[in-house]
VOVEXSE-759182 format. One line per field, with one value per residue (C-alpha): residue number from 1; chain; z, y, x. Coordinates in nm, 4 decimals. Example, Ala and Ser with C-alpha at 12.3 -4.5 7.8 and 13.67 -1.06 7.14 Angstrom:
BEGIN
resi = c(1; 2)
chain = c(A; A)
pz = c(0.7800; 0.7140)
py = c(-0.4500; -0.1060)
px = c(1.2300; 1.3670)
END
This chain:
BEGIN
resi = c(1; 2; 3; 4; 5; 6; 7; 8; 9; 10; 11; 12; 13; 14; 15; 16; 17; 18; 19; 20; 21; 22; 23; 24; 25; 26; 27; 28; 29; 30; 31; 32; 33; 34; 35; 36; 37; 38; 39; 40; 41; 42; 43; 44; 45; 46; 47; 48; 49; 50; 51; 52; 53; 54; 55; 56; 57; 58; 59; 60; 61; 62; 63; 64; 65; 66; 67; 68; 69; 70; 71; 72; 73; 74; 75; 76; 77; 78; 79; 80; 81; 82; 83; 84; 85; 86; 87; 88)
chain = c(A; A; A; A; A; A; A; A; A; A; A; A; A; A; A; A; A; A; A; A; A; A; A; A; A; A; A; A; A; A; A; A; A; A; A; A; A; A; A; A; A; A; A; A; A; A; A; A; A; A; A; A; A; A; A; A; A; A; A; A; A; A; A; A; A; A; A; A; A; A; A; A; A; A; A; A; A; A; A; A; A; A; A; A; A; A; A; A)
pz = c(-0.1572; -0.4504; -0.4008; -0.2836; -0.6192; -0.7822; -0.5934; -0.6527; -1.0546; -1.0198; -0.8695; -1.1081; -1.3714; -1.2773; -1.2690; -1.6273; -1.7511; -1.5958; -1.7231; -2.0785; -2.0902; -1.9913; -2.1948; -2.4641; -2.6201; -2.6382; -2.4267; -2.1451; -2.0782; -1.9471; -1.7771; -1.3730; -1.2881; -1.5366; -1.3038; -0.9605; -1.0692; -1.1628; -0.8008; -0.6092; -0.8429; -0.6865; -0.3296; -0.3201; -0.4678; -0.1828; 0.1154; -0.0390; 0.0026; 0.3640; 0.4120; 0.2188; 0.3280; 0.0895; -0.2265; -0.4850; -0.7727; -0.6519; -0.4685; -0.7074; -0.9352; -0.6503; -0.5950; -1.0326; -0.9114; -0.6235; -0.8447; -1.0833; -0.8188; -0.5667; -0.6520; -0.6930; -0.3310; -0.1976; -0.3778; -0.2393; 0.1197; 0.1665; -0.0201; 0.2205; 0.5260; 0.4077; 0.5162; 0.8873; 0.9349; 0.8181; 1.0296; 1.3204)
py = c(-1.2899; -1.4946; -1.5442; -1.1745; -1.0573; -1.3134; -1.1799; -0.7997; -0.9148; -1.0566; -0.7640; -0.5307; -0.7629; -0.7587; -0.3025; -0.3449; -0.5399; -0.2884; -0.0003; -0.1599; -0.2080; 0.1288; 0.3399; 0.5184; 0.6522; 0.4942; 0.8225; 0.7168; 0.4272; 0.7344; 0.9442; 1.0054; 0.7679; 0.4621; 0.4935; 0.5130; 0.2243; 0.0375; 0.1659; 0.0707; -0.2655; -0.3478; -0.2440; -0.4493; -0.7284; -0.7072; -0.6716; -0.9517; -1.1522; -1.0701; -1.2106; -1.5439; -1.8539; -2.0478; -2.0411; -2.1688; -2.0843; -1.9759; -1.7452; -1.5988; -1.5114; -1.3474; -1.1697; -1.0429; -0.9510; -0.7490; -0.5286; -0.4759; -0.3776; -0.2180; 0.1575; 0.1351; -0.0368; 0.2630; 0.5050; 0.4124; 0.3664; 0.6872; 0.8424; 0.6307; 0.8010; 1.1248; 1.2639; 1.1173; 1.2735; 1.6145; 1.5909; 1.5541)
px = c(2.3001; 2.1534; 1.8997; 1.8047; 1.9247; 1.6755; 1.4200; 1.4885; 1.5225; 1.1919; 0.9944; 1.2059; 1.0655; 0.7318; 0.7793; 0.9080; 0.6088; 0.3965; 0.5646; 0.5768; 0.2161; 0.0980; 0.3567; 0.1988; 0.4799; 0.8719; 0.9483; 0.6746; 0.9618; 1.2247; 0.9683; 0.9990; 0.7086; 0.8850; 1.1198; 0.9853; 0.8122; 1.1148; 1.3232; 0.9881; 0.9717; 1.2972; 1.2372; 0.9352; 1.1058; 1.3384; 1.0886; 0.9284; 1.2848; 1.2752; 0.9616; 0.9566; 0.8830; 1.1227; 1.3076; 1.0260; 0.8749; 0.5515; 0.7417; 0.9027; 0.5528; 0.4379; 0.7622; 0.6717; 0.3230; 0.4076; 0.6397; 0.3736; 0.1398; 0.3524; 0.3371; -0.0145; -0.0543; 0.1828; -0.0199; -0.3702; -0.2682; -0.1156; -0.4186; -0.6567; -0.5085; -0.3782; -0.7012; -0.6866; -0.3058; -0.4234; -0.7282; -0.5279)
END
């Protein structure tokens, strides 16, 4: 269970680096999309737990770089293949 936590820390930590860079304003950091970041952060963090090889550090800087880029991953694949599911 440890090491699951350090993982989900480590995407949320990677969300929170994102969000920090991109706020404009200190009330950016309590809007709606701070926060799906940070939830999705976390989620990611977890997946990524699931599907690790080992516990290393490597592992754990990718684990930071997925929940910095996991929203925007989300974001693009549904918007690649919204139009194919509405087409059909």
């Amino acid at each position: 269970m440890g090491e699951a936590l350090h993982f989900m820390l480590m995407g949320f930590l990677g969300a929170f680096l994102y969000v920090l860079m991109w706020a404009k304003k200190p009330e950016n950091l309590y809007s709606f999309e701070a926060v799906r970041h940070l939830v999705v952060g976390v989620i990611v963090g977890y997946i990524y737990y699931i599907l690790h090889s080992e516990y290393n550090w490597p592992n754990l800087i990718c684990t930071t770089i997925a929940g910095w880029f996991g929203v925007d991953f989300i974001q693009s694949f549904i918007e690649r293949f919204k139009g194919r599911v509405l087409k059909s």
